[in-house]
Each structure stands twice: as C-alpha cells, then as structure tokens.
C-alpha positions as CSV (number, residue, x, y, z in Angstrom):
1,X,0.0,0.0,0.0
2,X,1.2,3.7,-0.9
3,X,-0.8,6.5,-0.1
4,X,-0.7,10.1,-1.9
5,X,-3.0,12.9,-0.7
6,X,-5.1,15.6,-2.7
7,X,-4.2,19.3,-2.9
8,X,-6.8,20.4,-0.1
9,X,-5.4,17.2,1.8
10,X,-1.9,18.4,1.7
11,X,-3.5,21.9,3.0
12,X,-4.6,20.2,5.8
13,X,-1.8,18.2,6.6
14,X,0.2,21.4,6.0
15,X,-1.9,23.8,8.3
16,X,-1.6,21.0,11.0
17,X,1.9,20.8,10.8
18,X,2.0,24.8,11.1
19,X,0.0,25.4,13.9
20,X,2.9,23.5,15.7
21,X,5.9,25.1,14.1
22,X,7.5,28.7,14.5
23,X,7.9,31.1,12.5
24,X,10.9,29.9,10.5
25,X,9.5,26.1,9.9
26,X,6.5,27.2,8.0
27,X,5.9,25.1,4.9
28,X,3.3,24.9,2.1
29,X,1.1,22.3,0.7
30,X,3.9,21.2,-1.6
31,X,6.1,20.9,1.0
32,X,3.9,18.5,2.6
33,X,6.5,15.1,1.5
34,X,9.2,16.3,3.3
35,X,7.6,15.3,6.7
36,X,7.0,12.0,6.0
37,X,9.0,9.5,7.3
38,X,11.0,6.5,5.0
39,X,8.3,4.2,6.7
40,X,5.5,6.3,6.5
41,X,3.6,4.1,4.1
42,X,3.9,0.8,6.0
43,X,2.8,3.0,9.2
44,X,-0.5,3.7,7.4
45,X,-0.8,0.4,6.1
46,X,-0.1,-1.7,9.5
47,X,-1.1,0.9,11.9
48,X,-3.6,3.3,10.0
49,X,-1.5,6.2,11.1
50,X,2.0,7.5,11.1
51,X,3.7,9.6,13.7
52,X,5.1,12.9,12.5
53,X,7.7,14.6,14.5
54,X,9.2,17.8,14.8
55,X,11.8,18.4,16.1
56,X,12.4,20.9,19.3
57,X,14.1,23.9,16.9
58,X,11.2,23.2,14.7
59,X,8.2,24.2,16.9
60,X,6.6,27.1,18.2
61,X,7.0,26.1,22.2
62,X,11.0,25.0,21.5
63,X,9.8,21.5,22.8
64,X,9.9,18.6,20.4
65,X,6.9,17.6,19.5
66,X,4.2,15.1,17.1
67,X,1.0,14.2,15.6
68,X,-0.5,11.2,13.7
69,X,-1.6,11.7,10.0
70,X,-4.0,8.8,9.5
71,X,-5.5,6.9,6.6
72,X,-8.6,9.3,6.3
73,X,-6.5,11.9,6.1
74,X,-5.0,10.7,3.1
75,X,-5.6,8.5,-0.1
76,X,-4.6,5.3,0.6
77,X,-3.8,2.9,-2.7
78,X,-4.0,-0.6,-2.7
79,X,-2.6,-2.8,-5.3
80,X,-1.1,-6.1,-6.1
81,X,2.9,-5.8,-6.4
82,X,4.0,-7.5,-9.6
C-alpha cells in the first residue's frame, strides 16, 4: 500500500503541521512530503497512522513535539505488487 493525498489534503496536513511550528518552519502544501517519514507508508498500512515529528528547533513552544496523519487523512492505494 502507498498512499498520496489531494491538494486540499496536503492543506490540511500542511496547516496541521503549522500550527505547531515557529515562525521559521512554516511550509506549504507542496512541501507537505518532506515530513514524512521512510516508513510512512507501511505505518499507514499496518497501523492506519504514522507519527510525525518535529523536532524541538522546529516548533513554536522549542519542545519537540508530534502528531498522527492517518488513513482518512490521506488517499490510501491498494494494489497487487507484480
């Protein structure tokens, strides 16, 4: 299973990631991909979620902190591997 995400899902996931980070960590929606860990796609197929972290010079409070981007709030693809 991979999963990709729609322009107004990458908003989101975006404008979640945002209301965590300072100032100087802000990204856009096409930004989104760089967030994701290696494993992020056999998180969401195992677990239904994968853990996002940022780090402590990343956020707004200087503590490190994280969040879950879960299968609904992407577009999860399912497939045979050939």
């Amino acid at each position: 299973m991979t999963f990709t995400y729609t322009p107004e899902q990458a908003e989101s996931i975006a404008a979640r990631w945002n209301a965590l980070a300072n100032d100087d960590n802000q990204i856009g929606a096409g930004d989104v991909h760089h967030i994701f860990a290696d494993n992020a796609d056999d998180d969401v197929a195992v677990d239904g979620a994968t853990l996002i972290e940022m780090r402590a010079m990343q956020s707004a409070t200087g503590v490190p902190t994280t969040f879950y981007v879960t299968r609904a709030d992407v577009t999860a693809e399912t497939g045979a591997v050939q």
